[in-house]
Every structure is written in structure tokens, then in C-alpha cells.
N, CA, C and O atoms as a Tinker XYZ file with bonds, in Angstrom:
   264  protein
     1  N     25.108000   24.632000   13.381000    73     2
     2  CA    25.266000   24.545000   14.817000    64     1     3
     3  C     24.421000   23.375000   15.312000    63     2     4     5
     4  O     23.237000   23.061000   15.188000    81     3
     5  N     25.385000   22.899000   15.864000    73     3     6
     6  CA    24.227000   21.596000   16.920000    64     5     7
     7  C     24.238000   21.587000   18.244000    63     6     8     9
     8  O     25.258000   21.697000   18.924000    81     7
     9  N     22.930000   21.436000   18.735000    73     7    10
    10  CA    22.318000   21.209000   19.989000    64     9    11
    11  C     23.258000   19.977000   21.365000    63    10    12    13
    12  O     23.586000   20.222000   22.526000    81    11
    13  N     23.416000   18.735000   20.548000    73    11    14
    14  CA    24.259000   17.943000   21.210000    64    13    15
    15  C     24.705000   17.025000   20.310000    63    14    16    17
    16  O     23.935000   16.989000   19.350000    81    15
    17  N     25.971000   15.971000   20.164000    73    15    18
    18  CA    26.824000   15.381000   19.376000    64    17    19
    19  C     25.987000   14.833000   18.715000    63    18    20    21
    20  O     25.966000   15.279000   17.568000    81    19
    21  N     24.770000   13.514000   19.036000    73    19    22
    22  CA    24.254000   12.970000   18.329000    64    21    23
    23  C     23.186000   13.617000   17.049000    63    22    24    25
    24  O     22.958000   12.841000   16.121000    81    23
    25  N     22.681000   14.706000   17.006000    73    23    26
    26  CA    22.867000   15.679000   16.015000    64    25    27
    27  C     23.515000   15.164000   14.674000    63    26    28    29
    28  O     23.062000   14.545000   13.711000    81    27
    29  N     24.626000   15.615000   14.962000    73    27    30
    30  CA    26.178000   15.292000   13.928000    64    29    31
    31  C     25.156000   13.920000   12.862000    63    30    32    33
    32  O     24.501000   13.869000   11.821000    81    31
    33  N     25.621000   12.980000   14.018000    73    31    34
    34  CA    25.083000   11.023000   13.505000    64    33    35
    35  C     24.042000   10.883000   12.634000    63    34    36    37
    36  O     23.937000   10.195000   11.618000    81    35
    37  N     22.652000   12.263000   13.626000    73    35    38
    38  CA    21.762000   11.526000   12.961000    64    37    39
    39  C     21.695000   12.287000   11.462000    63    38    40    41
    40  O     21.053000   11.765000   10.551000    81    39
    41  N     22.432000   13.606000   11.270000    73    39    42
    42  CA    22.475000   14.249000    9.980000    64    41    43
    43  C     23.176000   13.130000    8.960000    63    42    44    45
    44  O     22.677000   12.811000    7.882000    81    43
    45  N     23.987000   12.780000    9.306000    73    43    46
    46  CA    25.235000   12.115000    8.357000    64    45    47
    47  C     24.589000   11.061000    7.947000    63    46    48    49
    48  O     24.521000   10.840000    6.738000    81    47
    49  N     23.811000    9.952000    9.155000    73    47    50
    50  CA    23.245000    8.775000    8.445000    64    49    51
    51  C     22.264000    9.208000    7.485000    63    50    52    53
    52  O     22.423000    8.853000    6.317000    81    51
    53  N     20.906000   10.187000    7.913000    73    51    54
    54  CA    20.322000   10.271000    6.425000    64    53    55
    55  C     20.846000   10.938000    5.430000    63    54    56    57
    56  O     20.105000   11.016000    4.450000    81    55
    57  N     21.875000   11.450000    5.341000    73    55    58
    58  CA    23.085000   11.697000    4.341000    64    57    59
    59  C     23.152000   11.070000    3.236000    63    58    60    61
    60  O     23.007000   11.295000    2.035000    81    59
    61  N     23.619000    9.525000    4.497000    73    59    62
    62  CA    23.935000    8.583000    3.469000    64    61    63
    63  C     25.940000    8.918000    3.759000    63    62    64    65
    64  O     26.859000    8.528000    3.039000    81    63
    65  N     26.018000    9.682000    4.947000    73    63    66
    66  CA    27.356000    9.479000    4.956000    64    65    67
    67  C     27.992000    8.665000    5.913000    63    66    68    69
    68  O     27.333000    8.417000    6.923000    81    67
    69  N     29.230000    8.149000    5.816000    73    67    70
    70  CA    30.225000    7.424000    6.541000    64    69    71
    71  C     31.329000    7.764000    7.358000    63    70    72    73
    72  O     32.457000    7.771000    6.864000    81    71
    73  N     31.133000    8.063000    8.620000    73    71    74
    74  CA    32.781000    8.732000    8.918000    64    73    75
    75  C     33.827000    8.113000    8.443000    63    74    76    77
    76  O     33.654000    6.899000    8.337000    81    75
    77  N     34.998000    8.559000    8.071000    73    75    78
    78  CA    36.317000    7.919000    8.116000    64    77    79
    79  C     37.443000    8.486000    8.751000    63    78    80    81
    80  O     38.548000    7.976000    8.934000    81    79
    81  N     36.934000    9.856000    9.135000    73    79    82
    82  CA    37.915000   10.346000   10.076000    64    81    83
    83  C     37.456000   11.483000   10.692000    63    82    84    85
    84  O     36.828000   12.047000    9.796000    81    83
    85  N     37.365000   12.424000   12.061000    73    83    86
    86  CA    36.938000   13.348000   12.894000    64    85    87
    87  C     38.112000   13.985000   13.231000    63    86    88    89
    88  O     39.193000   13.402000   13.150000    81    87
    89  N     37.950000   15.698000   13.789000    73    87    90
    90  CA    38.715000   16.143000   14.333000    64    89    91
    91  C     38.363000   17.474000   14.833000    63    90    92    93
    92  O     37.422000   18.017000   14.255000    81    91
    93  N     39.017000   18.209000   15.938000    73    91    94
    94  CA    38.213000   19.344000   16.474000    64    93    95
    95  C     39.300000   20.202000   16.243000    63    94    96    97
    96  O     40.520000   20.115000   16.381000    81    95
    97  N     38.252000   21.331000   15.728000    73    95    98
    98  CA    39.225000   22.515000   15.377000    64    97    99
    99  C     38.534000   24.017000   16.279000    63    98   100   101
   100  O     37.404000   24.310000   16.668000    81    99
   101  N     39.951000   24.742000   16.339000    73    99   102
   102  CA    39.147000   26.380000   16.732000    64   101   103
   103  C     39.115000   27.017000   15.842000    63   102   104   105
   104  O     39.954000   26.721000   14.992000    81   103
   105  N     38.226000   28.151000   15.533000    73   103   106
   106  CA    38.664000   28.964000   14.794000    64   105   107
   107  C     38.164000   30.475000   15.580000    63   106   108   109
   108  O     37.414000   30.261000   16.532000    81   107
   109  N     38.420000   31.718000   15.361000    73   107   110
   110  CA    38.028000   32.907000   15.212000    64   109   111
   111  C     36.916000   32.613000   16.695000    63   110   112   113
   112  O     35.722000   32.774000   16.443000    81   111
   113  N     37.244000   32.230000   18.080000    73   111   114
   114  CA    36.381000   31.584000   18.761000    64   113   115
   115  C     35.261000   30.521000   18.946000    63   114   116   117
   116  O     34.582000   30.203000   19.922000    81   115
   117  N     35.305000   30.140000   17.825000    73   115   118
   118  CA    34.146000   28.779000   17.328000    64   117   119
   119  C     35.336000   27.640000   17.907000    63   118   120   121
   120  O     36.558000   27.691000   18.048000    81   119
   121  N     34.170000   26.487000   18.184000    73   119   122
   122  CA    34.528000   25.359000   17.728000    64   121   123
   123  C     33.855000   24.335000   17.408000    63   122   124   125
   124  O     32.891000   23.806000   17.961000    81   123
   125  N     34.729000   23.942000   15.966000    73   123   126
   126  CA    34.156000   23.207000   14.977000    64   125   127
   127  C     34.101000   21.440000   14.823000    63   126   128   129
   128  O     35.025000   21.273000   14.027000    81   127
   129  N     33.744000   20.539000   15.020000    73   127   130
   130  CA    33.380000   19.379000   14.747000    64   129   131
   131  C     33.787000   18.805000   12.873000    63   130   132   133
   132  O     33.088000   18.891000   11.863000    81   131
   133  N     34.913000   18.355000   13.034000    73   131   134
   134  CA    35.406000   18.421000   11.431000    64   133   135
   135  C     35.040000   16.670000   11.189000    63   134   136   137
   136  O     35.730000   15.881000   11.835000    81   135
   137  N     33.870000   16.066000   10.181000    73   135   138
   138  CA    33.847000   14.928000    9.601000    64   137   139
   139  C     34.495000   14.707000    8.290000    63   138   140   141
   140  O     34.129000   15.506000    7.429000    81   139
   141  N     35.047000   14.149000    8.057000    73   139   142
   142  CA    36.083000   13.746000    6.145000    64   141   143
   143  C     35.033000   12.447000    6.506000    63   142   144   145
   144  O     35.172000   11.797000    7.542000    81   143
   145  N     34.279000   12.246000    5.799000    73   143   146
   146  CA    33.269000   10.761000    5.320000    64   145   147
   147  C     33.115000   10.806000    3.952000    63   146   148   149
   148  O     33.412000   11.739000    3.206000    81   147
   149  N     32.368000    9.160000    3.512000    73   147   150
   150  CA    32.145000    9.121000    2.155000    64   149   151
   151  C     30.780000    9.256000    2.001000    63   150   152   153
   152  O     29.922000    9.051000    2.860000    81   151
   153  N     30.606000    9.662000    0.701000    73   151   154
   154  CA    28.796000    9.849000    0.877000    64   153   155
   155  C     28.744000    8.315000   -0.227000    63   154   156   157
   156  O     29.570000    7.907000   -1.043000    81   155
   157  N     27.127000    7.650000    0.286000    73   155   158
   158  CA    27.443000    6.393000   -0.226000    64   157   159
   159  C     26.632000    6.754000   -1.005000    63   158   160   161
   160  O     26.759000    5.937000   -1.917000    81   159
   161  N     25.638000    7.635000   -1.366000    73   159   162
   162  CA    25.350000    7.686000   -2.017000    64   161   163
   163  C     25.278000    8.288000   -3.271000    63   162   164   165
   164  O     24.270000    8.532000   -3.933000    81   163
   165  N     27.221000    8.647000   -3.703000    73   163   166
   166  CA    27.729000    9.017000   -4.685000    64   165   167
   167  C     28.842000    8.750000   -4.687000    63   166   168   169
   168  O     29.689000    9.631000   -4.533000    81   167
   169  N     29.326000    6.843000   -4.946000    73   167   170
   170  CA    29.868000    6.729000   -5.451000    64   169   171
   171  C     31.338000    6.494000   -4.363000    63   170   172   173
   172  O     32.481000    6.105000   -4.601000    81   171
   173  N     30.450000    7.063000   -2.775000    73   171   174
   174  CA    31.418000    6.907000   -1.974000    64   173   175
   175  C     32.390000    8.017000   -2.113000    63   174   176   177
   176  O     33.431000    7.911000   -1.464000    81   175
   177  N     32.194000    9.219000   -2.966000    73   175   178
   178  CA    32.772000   10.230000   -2.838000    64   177   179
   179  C     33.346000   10.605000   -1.608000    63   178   180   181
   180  O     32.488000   10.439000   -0.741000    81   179
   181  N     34.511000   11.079000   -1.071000    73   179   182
   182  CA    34.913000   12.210000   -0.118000    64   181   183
   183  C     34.603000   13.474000    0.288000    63   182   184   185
   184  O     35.368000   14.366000   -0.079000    81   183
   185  N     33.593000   13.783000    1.008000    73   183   186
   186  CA    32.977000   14.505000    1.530000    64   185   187
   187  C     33.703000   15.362000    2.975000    63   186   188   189
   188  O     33.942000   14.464000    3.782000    81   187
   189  N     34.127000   16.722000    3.578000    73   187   190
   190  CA    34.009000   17.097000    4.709000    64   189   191
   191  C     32.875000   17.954000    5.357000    63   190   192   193
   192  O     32.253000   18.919000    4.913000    81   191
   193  N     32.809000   17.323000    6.494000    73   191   194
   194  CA    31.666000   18.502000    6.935000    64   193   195
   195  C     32.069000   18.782000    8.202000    63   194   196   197
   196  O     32.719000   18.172000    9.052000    81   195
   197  N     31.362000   20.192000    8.115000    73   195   198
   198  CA    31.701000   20.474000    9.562000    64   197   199
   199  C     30.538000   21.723000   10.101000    63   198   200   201
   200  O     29.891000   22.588000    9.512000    81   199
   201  N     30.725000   21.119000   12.099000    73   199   202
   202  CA    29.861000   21.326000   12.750000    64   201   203
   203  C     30.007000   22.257000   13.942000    63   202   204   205
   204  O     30.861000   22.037000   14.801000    81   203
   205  N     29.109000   23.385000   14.009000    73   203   206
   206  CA    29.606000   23.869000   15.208000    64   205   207
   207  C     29.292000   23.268000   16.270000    63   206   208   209
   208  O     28.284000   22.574000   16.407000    81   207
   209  N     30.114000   23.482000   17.089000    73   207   210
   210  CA    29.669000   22.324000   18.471000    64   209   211
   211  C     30.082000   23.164000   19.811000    63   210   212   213
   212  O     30.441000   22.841000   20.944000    81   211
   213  N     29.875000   24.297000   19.186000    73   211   214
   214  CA    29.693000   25.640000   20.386000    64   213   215
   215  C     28.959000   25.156000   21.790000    63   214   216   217
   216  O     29.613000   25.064000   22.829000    81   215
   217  N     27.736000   24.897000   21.739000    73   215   218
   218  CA    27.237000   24.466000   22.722000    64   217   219
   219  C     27.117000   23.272000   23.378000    63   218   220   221
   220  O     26.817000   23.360000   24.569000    81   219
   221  N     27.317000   21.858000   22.782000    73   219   222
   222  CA    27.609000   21.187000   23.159000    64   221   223
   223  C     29.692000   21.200000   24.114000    63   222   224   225
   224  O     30.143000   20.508000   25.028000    81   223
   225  N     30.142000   21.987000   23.523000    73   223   226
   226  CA    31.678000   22.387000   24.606000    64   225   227
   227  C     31.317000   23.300000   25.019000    63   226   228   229
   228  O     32.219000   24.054000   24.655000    81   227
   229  N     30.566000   23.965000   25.606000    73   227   230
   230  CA    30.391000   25.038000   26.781000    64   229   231
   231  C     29.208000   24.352000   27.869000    63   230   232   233
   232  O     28.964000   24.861000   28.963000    81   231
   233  N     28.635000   23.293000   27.430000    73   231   234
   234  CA    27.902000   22.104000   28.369000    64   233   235
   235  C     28.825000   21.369000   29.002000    63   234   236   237
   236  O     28.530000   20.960000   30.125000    81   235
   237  N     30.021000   21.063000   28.485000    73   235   238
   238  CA    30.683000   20.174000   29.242000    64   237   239
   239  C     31.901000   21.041000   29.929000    63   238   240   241
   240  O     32.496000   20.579000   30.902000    81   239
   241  N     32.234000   22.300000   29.379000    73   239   242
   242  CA    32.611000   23.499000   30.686000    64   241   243
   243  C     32.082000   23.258000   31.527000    63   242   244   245
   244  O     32.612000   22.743000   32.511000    81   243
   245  N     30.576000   23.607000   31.424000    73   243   246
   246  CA    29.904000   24.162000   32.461000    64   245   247
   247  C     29.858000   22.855000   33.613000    63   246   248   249
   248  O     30.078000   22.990000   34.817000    81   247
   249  N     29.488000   21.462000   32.858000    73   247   250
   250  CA    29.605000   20.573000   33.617000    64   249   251
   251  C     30.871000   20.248000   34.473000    63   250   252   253
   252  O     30.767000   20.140000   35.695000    81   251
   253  N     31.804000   20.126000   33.973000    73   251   254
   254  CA    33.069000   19.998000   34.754000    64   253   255
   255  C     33.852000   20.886000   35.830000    63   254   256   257
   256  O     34.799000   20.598000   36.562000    81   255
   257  N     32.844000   22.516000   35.605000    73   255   258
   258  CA    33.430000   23.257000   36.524000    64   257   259
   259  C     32.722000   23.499000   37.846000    63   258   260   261
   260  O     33.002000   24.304000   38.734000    81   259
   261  N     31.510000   22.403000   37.745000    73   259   262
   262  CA    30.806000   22.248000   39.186000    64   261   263
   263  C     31.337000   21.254000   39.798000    63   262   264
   264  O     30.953000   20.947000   40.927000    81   263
């Protein structure tokens, strides 16, 4: 779970990962923050990760419904 998006960035760079593609998913009431990146530091492997981003989308509810 993360606090706010940049979270996500700063996990992935000391990773050592690369986005190459994002996408938002629901599930079972969650919602998830989906990264497919390469990790560079194997080889550039294909890696997905994923993030809850529960609170960061109920911040921007909350923001938009004032």
C-alpha cells in the first residue's frame, strides 16, 4: 500500500526498475497500480509489480467532491 504515487517511483528506482508499461486495475474493492518494468539489475528481466493505491484514489474522491 502507498501513501501517495511518488511512493511507486521512489521504490522502483532503488529497485533498479524501469517502467515500460502501467495500468489500473479493481479488484475485490482494491485498487491496484499495475507496473510490467525491467529490473536492470538482472539482465533487464520482466518484472510486474503492483501497488495498492487505495488511498491515494480516495484523496482524489475526496478532492474532487468538494
Amino acid at each position: 500500500m502507498v501513501i501517495n504515487v511518488r511512493e511507486e517511483y521512489t521504490f522502483l528506482r532503488f529497485s533498479h526498475m524501469q517502467v515500460t508499461k502501467q495500468s489500473l486495475s479493481h479488484k475485490d474493492g482494491h485498487t491496484y497500480d499495475i507496473m510490467v518494468c525491467q529490473d536492470m539489475s538482472n539482465k533487464g528481466r520482466e518484472v510486474t509489480v503492483y501497488f495498492n493505491v487505495d488511498i491515494p484514489t480516495q484523496s482524489l474522491k475526496d478532492a474532487l467532491s468538494n
